[in-house]
C-alpha positions in Angstrom: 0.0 0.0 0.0 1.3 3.5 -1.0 2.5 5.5 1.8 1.4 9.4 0.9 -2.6 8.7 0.6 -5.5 8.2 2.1 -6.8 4.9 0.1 -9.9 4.7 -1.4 -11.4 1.5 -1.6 -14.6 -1.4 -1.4 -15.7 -1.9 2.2 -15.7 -5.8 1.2 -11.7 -5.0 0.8 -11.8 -3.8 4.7 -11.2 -6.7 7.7 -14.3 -5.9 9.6 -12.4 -8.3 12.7 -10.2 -5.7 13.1 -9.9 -4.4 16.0 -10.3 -0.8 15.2 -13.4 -1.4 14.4 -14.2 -2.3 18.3 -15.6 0.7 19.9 -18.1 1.4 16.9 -19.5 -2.4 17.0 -20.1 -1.1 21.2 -21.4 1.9 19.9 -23.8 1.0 17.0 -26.6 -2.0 16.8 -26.5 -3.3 13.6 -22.9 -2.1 12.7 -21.6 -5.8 11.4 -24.7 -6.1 9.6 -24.5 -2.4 8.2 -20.9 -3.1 7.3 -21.9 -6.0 4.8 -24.7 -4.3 3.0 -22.2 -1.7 2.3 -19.5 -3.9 1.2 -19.8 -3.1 -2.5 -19.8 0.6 -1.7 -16.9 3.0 -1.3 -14.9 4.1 2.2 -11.6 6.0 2.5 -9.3 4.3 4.7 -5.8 4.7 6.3 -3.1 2.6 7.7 0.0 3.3 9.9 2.3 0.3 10.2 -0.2 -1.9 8.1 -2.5 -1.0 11.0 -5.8 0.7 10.2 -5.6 3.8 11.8 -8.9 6.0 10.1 -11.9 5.4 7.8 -14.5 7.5 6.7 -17.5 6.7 4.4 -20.2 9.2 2.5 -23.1 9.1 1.5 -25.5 11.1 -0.8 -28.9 11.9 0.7 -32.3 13.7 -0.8 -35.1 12.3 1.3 -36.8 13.6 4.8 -35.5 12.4 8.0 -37.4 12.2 11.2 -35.0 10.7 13.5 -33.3 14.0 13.5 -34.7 16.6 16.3 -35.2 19.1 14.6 -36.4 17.3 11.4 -34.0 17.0 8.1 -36.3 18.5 5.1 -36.4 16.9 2.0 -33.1 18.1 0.7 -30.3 17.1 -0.9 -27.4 16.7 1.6 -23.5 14.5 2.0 -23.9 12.5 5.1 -20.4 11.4 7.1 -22.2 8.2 7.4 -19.1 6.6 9.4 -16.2 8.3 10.4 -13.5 7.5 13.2 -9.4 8.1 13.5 -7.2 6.7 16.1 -7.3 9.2 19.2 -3.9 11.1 18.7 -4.6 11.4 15.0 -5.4 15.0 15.6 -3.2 16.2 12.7 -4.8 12.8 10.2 -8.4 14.1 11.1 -8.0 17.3 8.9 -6.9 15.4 6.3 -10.0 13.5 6.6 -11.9 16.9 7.0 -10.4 17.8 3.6 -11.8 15.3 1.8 -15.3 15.6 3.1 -15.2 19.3 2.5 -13.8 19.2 -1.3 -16.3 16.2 -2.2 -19.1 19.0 -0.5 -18.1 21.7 -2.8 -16.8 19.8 -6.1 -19.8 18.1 -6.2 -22.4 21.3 -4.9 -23.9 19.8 -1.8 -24.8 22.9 -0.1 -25.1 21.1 3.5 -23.2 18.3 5.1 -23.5 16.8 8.0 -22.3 14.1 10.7 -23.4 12.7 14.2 -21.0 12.0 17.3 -21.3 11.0 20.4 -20.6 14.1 23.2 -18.1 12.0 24.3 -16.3 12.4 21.2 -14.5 15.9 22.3 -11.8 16.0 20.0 -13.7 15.4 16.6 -16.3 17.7 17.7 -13.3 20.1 18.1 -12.4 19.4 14.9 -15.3 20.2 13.3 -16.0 23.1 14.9 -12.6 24.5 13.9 -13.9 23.9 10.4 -17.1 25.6 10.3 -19.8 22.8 11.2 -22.6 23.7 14.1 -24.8 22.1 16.6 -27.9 21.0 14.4 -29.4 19.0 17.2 -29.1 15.6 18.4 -31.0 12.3 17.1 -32.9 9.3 19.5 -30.3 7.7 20.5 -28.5 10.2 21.8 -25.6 11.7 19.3 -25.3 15.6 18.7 -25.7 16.6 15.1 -23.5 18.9 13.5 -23.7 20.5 10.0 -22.0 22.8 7.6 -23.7 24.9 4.8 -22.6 27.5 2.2 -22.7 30.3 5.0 -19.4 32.4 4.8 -17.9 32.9 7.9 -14.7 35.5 6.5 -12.4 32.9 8.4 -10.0 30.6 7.4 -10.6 27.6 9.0 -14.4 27.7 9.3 -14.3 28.7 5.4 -12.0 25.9 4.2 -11.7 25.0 1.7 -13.0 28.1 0.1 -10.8 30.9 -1.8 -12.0 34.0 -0.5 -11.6 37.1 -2.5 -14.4 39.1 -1.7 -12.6 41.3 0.5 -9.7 41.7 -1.8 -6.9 40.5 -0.4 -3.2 40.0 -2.3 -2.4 37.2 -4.0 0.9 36.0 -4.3 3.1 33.5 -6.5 5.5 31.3 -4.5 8.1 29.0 -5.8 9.0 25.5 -4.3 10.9 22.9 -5.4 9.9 19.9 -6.8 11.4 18.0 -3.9 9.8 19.9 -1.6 6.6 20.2 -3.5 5.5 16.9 -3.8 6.2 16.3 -0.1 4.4 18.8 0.9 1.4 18.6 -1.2 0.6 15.0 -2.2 -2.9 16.2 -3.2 -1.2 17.8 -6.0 1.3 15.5 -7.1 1.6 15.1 -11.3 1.0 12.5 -13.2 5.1 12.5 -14.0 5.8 11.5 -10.9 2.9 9.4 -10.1 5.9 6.4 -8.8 7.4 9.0 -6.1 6.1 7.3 -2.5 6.0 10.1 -0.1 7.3 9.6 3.4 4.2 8.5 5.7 4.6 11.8 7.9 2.7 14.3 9.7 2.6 17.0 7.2 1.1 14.6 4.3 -1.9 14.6 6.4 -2.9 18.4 7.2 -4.1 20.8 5.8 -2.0 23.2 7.4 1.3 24.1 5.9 4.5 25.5 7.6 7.2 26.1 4.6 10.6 27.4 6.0 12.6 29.6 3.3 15.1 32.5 2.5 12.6 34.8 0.6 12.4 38.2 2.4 9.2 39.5 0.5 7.2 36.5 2.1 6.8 38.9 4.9 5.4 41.1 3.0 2.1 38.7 3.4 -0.8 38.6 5.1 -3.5 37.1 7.0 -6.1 35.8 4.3 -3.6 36.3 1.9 -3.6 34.2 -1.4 -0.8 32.0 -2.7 -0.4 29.9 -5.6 1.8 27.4 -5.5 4.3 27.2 -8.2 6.7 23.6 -8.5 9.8 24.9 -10.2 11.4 23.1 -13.3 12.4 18.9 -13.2 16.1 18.9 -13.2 16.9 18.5 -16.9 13.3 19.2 -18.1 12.6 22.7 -20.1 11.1 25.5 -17.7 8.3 26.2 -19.8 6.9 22.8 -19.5 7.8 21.2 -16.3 7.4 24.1 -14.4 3.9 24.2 -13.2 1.0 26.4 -10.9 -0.3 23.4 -8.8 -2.2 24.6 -5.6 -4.0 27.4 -4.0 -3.4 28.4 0.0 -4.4 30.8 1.9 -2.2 32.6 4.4 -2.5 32.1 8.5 0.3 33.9 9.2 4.0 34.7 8.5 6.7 35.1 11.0 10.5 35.3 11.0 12.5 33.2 13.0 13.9 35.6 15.6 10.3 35.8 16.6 10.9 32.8 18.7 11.8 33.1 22.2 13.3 29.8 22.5 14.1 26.4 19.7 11.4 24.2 21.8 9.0 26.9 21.1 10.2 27.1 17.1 10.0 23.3 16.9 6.2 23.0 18.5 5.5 26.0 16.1 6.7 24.2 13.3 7.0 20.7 13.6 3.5 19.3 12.0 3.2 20.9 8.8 6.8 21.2 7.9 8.5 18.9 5.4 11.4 19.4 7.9 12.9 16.7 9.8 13.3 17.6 14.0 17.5 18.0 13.1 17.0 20.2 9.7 14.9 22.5 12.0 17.2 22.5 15.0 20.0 23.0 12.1 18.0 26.1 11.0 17.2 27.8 14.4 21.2 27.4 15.0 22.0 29.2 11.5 19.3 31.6 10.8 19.9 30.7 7.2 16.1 30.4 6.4 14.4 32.6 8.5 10.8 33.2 7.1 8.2 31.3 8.4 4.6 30.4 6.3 1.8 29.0 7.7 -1.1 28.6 5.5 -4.0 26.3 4.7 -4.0 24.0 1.8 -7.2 24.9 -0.5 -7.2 23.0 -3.4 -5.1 21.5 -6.3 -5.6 23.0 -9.4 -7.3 20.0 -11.7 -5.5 21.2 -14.4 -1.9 22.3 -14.0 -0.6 25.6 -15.5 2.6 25.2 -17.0 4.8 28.3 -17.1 4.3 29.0 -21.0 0.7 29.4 -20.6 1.5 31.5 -17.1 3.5 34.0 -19.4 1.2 33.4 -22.6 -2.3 33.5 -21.2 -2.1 34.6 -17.7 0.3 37.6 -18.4 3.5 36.6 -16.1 6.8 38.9 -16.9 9.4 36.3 -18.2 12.0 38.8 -17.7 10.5 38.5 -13.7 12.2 35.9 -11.2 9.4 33.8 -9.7 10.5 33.0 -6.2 7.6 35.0 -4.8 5.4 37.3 -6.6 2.6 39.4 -6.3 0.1 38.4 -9.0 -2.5 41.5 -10.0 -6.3 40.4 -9.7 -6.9 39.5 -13.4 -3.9 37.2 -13.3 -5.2 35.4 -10.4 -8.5 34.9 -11.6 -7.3 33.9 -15.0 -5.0 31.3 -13.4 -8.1 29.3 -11.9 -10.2 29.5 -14.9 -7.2 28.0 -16.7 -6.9 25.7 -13.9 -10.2 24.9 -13.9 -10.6 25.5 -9.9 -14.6 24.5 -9.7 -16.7 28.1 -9.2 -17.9 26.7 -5.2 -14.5 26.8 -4.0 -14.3 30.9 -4.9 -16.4 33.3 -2.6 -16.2 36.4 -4.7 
């Protein structure tokens, strides 16, 4: 099994005898025999050290639903129909979250929606991070809690959603290929579709921490827009293996020195970095990389914009050097048509 992806395959695939499947056969009536009639059906799955560590299934809904209080209308919604992760996989739950939300807004589901058990503290944490609210609770006990189209002009509770309405600056940024596809599986290309990507934390969020010598990062903001640009293949033309993959929005930026003390760097920037824990100790002793990103993970662009069509079509200076940019409005929004970016991810 590959190591950089959350798997998507047949429940009848899945060993319902395993034991992470213990607590939801105490929790659910009817979950063994729920599990077979599903088994031709599709569930997202991941495993650390061959041991199944988080699984998710959806499900399409239209009709009414009285076991909700109050009721579901007839509408139609994307139920989290199962959903659990291992307890400490805080950082793999996001990852999770991602998926759910880009299936929501690829596919124009206006609501969403999944039921836990009170005692479930830290997914209900999650979700609420990420925009969902109390709906109400059904008979047997479990809260409710939805997401709709509302806009919330914040990052998290917004996510995945590219929000331009209140005009913020959008910027071009420049990574390496290694880095690149370490950092953002989602958006790994087709050419290096045989590249296994270390099973580590920052495969798995959708927060992003990239460390780098660019002074004019700090010139960034919160709700800031980035596209992410992977430079040129080593030995492959510019103009063709160069490549807009990825749109992120910007948390924050900080420099280095901002950090009283290297524990406090390290918590900082430990999960979303493509770092190792002796690169970033390396960095804190130099200073040689000073400028600090953190930024959500949007979306991939489903069709990747290679550099010719960024000077040809979108208007980039080729005369410019790319490692970080500010892009004019028309040149942003050109770059997702091009990239096809699906019109429910953009608030405008």
């Amino acid at each position: 099994m590959q190591n950089d992806v959350i798997q998507k395959v047949k429940i009848s695939e899945i060993d319902i005898d395993d034991p992470f499947f213990q607590s939801l056969k105490e929790d659910y009536d009817g979950f063994e025999g729920w599990f077979s009639r599903k088994s031709n059906e599709d569930a997202y799955i991941f495993r650390e050290n061959a041991n199944l560590a988080g699984f998710l299934y959806l499900k399409d809904e239209d009709e009414e639903d009285f076991s909700v209080s109050p009721i579901f209308e007839k509408q139609r919604r994307l139920k989290i129909g199962t959903f659990k992760i291992e307890s400490h996989g805080t950082v793999l739950g996001q990852r999770f979250l991602s998926i759910i939300l880009r299936k929501m807004f690829n596919e124009e589901h206006n609501f969403t929606y999944v039921t836990l058990f009170e005692k479930q503290q830290g997914l209900i944490r999650l979700f609420e991070k990420f925009g969902f609210r109390k709906w109400g609770t059904k008979g047997n006990g479990e809260l409710v809690y939805y997401r709709d189209i509302e806009v919330f002009n914040d990052e998290y509770k917004d996510f995945p959603l590219i929000n331009t309405r209140n005009n913020p600056r959008k910027f071009l940024l420049s990574i390496y290929p290694i880095f690149h596809t370490k950092l953002f599986p989602d958006s790994k290309l087709h050419t290096e579709r045989n590249h296994i990507v270390e099973d580590l934390s920052f495969t798995n969020t959708v927060e992003k921490i990239y460390i780098c010598a660019i002074p004019n990062v700090m010139e960034m903001k919160k709700g800031d827009l980035i596209v992410i640009y992977r430079t040129a293949e080593y030995g492959k033309p510019a103009e063709f293996s160069s490549v807009a993959s990825s749109i992120c929005t910007v948390i924050e930026v900080r420099n280095i020195n901002s950090f009283s003390t290297l524990d406090d760097f390290l918590y900082y920037s430990g999960k979303g970095s493509i770092f190792s824990k002796d690169e970033l100790i390396s960095f804190w002793n130099t200073k040689k990389y000073p400028y600090i990103i953190k930024m959500l993970y949007n979306v991939p662009l489903t069709n990747r914009v290679i550099r010719k069509k960024l000077i040809d079509e979108v208007g980039l200076s080729r005369d410019q050097r790319w490692s970080c940019i500010e892009l004019q409005d028309m040149q942003f929004n050109k770059l997702l048509e091009i990239g096809e970016v699906h019109e429910g991810f953009i608030i405008d």
